[in-house]
C-alpha positions in Angstrom: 168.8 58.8 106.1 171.5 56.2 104.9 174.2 59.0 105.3 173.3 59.8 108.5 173.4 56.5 109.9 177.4 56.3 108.2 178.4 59.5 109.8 177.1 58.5 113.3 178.5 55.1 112.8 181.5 56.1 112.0 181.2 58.5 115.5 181.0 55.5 117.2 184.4 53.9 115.5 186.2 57.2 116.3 185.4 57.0 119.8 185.8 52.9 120.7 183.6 50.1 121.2 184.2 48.8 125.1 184.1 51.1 128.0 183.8 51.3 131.6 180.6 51.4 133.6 180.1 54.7 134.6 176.1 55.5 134.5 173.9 52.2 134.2 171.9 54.2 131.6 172.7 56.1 128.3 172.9 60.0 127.7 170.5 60.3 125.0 171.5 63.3 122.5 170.2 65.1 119.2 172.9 66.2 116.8 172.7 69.4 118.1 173.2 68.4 121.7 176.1 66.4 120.9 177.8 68.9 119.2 177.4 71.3 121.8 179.1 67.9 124.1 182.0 67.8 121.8 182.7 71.8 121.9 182.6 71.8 126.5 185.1 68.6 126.4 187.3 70.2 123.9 187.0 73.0 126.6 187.5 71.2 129.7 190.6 68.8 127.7 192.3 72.1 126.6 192.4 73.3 130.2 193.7 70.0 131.6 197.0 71.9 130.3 197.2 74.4 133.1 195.1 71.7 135.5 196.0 68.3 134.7 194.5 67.2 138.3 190.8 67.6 136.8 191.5 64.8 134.6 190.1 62.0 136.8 187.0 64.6 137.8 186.2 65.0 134.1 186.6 60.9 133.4 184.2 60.5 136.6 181.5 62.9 134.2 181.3 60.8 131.2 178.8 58.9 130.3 178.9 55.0 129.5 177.8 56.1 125.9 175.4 58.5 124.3 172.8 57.5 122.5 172.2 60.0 119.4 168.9 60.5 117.9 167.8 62.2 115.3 168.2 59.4 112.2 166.3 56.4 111.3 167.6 54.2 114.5 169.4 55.6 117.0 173.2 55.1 117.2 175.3 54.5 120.4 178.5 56.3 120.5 180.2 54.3 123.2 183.4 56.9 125.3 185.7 53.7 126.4 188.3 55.5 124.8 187.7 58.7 125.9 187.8 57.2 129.3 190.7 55.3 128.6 192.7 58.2 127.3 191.9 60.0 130.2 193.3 57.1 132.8 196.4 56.8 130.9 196.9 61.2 131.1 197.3 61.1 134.6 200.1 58.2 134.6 202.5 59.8 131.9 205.3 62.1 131.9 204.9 65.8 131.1 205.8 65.2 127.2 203.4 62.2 126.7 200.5 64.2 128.5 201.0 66.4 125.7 200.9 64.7 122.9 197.8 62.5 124.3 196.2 66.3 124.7 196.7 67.1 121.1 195.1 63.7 119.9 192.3 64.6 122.0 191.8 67.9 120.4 192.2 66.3 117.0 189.3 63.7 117.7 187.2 66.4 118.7 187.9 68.7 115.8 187.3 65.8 113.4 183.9 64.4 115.0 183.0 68.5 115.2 183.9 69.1 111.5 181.4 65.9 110.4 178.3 67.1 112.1 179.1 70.4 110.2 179.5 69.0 106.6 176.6 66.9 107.3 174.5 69.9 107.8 175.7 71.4 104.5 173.9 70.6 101.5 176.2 68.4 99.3 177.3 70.1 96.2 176.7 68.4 93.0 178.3 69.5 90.0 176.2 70.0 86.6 178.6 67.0 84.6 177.6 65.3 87.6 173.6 66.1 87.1 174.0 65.4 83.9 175.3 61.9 84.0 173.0 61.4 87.6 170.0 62.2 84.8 171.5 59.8 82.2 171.5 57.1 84.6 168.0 57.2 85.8 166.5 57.9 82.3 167.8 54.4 81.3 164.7 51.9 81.2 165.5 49.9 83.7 164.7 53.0 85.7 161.5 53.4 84.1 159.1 52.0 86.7 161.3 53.2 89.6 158.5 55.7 91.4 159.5 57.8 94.8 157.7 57.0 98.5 154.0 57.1 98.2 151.9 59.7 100.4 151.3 56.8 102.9 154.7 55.6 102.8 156.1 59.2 103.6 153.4 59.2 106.8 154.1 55.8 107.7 158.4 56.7 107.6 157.4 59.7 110.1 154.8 57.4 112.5 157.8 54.6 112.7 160.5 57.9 113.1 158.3 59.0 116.0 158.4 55.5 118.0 161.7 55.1 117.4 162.9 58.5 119.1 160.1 57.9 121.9 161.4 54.4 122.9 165.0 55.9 122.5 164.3 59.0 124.7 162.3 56.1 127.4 165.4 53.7 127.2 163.3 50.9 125.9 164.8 47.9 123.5 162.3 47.9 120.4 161.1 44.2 120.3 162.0 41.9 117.8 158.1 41.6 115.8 159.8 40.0 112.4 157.8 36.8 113.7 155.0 38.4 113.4 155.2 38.9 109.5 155.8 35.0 109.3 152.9 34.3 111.1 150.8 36.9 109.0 152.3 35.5 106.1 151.4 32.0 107.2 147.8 32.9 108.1 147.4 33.8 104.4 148.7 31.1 103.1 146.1 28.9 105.4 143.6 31.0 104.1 144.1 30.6 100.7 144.2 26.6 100.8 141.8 26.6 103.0 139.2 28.6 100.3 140.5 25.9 97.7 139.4 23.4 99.2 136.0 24.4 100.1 135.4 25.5 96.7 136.8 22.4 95.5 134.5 20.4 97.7 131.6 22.1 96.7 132.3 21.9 93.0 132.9 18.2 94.4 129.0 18.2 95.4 127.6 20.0 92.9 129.1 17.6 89.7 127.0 14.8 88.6 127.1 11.4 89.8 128.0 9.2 86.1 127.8 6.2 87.4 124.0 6.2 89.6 121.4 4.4 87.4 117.8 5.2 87.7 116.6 1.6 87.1 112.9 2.4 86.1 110.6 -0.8 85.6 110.3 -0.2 82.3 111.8 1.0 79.1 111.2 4.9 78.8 109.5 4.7 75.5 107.0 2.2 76.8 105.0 5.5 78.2 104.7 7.9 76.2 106.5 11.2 76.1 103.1 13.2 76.5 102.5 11.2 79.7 105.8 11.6 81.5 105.1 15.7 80.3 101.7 15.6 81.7 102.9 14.2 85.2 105.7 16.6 84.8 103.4 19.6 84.8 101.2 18.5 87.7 103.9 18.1 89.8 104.5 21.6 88.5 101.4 23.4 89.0 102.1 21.9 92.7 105.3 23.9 93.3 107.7 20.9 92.8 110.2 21.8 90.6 112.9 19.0 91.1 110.5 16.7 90.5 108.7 18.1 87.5 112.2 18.7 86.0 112.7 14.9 86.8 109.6 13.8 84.9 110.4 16.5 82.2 114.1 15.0 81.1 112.3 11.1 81.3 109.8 12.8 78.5 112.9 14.0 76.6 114.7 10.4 76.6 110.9 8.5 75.8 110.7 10.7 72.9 114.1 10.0 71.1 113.7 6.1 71.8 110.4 5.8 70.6 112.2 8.0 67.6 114.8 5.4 67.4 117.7 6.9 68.3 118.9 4.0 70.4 117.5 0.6 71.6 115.8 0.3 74.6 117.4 -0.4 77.8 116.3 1.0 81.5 119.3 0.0 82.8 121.3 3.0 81.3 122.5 6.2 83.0 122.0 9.4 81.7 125.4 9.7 80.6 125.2 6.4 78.6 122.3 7.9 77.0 124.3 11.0 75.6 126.7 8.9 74.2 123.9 6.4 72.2 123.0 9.9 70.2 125.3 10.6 67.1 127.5 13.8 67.2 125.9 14.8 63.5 122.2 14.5 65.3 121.2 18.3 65.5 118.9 17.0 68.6 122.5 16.4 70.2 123.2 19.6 71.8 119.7 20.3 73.2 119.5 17.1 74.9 122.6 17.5 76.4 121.6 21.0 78.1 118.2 18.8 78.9 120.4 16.5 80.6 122.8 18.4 82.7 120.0 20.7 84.0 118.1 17.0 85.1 121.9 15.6 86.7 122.4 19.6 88.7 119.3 19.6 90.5 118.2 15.4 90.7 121.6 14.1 91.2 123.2 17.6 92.5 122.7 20.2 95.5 121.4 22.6 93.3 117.8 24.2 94.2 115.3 24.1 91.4 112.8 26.8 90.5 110.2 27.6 88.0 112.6 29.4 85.4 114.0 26.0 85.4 111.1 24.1 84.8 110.3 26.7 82.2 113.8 26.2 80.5 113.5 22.5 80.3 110.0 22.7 78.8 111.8 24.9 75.9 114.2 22.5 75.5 111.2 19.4 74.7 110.3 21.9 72.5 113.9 22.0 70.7 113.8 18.2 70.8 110.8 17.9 69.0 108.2 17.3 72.2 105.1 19.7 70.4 
């Protein structure tokens, strides 16, 4: 593909880059077809010769440019000089017609010879191979993989529109936007799902600093009371509430224990910390309390398993 484009590039520096205005509308060509273009005006400019008068006819037949076909993106191959070359052969002398016939015929010969040898499959010598095959086992190479299946299909789709909108004279648009705006969608997306999440993690955590202010201490009920409202509310279907009454058990048990001095002003955080990190009660009153802070303080629905799960966890703590 890449040496295609070079050769038919390098068509259109042979040839010129400004012409006149002949046709308002490219010829559009295949390789073939413009070979086949090259070989009749080498014809018609060798018989100019014997008929130099049929140089202005033939300058009146050329296109503005021709469009060729046939690679990745077309390629415009404009004929100013052509033209040009033309208008100046039927000003000069005898001698200088000539010699402008002979560059004419070289030009052609040259563009002719290109589209042959780019037909021709290029030779490759085996020290060539060979140190071709060095190259690309080095490990930088390593990951390097040819097209993919879809890649190959995709080439040939994109192929396809390009010759269609070449053949139908029509300017591909310019759609790089759109890959920004793709790009920019996606990064809106992604912030946009961190944020919610970090909102909802916002609503979900704990509140440390909301004190329950009961109007008395904990242990002045008994933990066996606060269990036995605990499971009534139970037996009722109201988990959050029976988990509520279950952790108020828990924290009645380990003052009555002694654990810490009584105070109804704490928060259950405050009542973590009054419990020693070597007190093997420690962890299980912890999982006691953040199961009380995710569904009293928290969004999260409560259900029998939980109920359930807290009652094991009295049972950890002591509450028989």
């Amino acid at each position: 593909m890449v040496r295609r484009s070079i050769v038919l590039l390098w068509f259109a520096a042979l040839l010129g880059t400004a012409g006149a205005q002949v046709e308002p509308r490219p010829v559009i060509l295949s390789l073939n077809q413009f070979q086949q273009q090259l070989d009749q005006l080498n014809v018609q400019v060798d018989d100019l010769a014997a008929h130099p008068e049929k140089a202005e006819a033939l300058r009146k037949t050329l296109p503005k440019k021709w469009t060729l076909i046939g690679g990745r993106l077309p390629v415009d191959v404009e004929t100013s000089s052509l033209d040009q070359a033309l208008t100046d052969f039927q000003k000069e002398g005898p001698e200088q017609k000539k010699t402008t016939l002979r560059e004419l015929h070289t030009q052609f010969a040259a563009l002719r010879t290109e589209v042959d040898r780019f037909r021709q499959p290029e030779m490759v010598n085996d020290a060539t191979r060979k140190r071709l095959d060095d190259i690309l086992a080095a490990r930088e190479f390593a990951s390097v993989q040819g097209p993919s299946w879809l890649e190959i299909v995709l080439d040939r789709i994109r192929d396809w529109i390009d010759r269609w909108l070449a053949k139908a004279n029509i300017t591909p648009p310019d759609l790089s936007w759109v890959g920004r705006i793709f790009i920019w969608l996606l990064v809106a997306a992604a912030v946009s799902v961190l944020a919610v999440w970090l909102f909802r993690i916002y609503r979900r955590r704990p509140a440390e600093v909301v004190r329950e202010i009961i109007p008395f201490a904990p242990s002045a009920r008994g933990w066996r009371s606060w269990l036995a409202d605990a499971r009534a509310k139970a037996e009722r279907g109201e988990w959050r509430e029976a988990i509520h009454l279950s952790y108020w058990a828990g924290v009645s048990y380990l003052e009555a224990a002694g654990v810490w001095v009584p105070d109804r002003a704490r928060t259950p955080r405050e009542y973590l910390k009054e419990v020693d990190a070597s007190d093997p009660r420690k962890a299980t009153f912890i999982a006691l309390t953040r199961r009380f802070e995710n569904v009293w303080y928290g969004s999260r629905r409560a259900h029998a398993d939980d109920f359930d799960a807290a009652l094991t966890e009295l049972e950890q703590l002591g509450c028989r």
